[in-house]
C-alpha positions in Angstrom: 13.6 167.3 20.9 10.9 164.8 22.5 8.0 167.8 22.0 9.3 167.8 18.3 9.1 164.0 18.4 5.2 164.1 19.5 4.0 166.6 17.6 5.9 164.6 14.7 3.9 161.7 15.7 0.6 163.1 16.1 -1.1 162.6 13.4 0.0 158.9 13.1 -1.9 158.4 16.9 -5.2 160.2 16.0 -5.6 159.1 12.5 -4.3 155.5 12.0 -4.1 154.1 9.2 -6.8 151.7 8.0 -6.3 148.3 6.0 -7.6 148.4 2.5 -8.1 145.1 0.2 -5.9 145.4 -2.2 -7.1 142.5 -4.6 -10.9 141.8 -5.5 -11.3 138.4 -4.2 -13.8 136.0 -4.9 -16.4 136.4 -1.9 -18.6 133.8 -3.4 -20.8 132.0 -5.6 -23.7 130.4 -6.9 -23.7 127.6 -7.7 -21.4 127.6 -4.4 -17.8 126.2 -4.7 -17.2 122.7 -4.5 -21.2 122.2 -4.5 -23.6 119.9 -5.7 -26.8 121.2 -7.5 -29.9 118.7 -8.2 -30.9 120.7 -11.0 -28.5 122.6 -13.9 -28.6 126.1 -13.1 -29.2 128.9 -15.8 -26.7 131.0 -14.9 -23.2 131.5 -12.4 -23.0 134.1 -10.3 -19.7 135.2 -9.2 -19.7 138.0 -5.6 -16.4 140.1 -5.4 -14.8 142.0 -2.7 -14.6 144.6 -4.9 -16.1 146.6 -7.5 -14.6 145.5 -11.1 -14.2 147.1 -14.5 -16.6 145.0 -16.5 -14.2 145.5 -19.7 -11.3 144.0 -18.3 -13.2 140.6 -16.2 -14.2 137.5 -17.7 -15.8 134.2 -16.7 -16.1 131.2 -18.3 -17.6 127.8 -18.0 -16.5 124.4 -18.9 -17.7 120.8 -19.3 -15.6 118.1 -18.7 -14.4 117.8 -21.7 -13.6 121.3 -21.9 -15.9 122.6 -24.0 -17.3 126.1 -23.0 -20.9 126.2 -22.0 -21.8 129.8 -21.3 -22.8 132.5 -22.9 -19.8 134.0 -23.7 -20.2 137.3 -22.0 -20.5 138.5 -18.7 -23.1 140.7 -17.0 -22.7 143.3 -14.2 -24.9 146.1 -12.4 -27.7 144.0 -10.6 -26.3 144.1 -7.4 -23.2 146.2 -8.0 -20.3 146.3 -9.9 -18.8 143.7 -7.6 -21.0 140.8 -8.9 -20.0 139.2 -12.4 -23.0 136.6 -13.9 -22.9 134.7 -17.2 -25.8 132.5 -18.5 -25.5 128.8 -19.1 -26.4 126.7 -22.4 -28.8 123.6 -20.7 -26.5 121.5 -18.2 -26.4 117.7 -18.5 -24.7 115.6 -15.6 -21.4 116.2 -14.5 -18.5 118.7 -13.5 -18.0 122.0 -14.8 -15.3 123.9 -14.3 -15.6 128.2 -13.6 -12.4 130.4 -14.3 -12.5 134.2 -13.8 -9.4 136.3 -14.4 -10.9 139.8 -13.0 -9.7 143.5 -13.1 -10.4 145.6 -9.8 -11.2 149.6 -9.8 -8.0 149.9 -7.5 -6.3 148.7 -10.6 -5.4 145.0 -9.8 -5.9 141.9 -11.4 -7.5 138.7 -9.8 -8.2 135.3 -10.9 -9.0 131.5 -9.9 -11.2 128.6 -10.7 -13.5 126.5 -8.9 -15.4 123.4 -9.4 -19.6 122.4 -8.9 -21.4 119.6 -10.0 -24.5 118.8 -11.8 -26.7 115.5 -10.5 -26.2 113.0 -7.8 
């Protein structure tokens, strides 16, 4: 009975199992969360821990007032499939708000928001 017990358990012992992320998460950005940038940048850039299906993740980028000021469509590939950019119409001073809803290759869905401001 115990030899059938070890040998049942072998393979557990020399091949554990290995944590995988299940979610892409947001790894980072530029402008960098919460930050302060002198000058209006051109463009967010969003870092996932995952790759992402470009047809299915979005970004967009708000004023204060709530009015978009991007682009309106996302970029991928320089730099991988795990980072998302979209360009920026010219920044005045102020806050601007960044939502991403994202869709991960392992099939699951992300999203969040974050904050930066423009000027002193």
């Amino acid at each position: 009975m115990r030899t059938r017990i070890l040998i049942a358990m072998l393979p557990s012992l020399l091949f554990p199992a290995t944590t995988a992320d299940a979610h892409a998460f947001l790894d980072h950005a530029d402008p960098r969360v919460g930050s302060t940038v002198r000058t209006a940048p051109h463009t967010v850039t969003l870092w996932f821990t995952q790759d992402l299906e470009p047809s299915f993740s979005t970004v967009e980028v708000r004023n204060a007032s709530g009015a978009r000021v991007d682009s309106g469509k996302a970029s991928f590939g320089a730099g991988g499939r795990s980072v998302m950019r979209i360009a920026l119409k010219p920044l005045s001073p102020g806050t601007y708000t960044v939502s991403w809803r994202v869709l991960s290759v392992d099939t699951h869905t992300t999203e969040g928001t974050f904050s930066f401001r423009v000027g002193g």
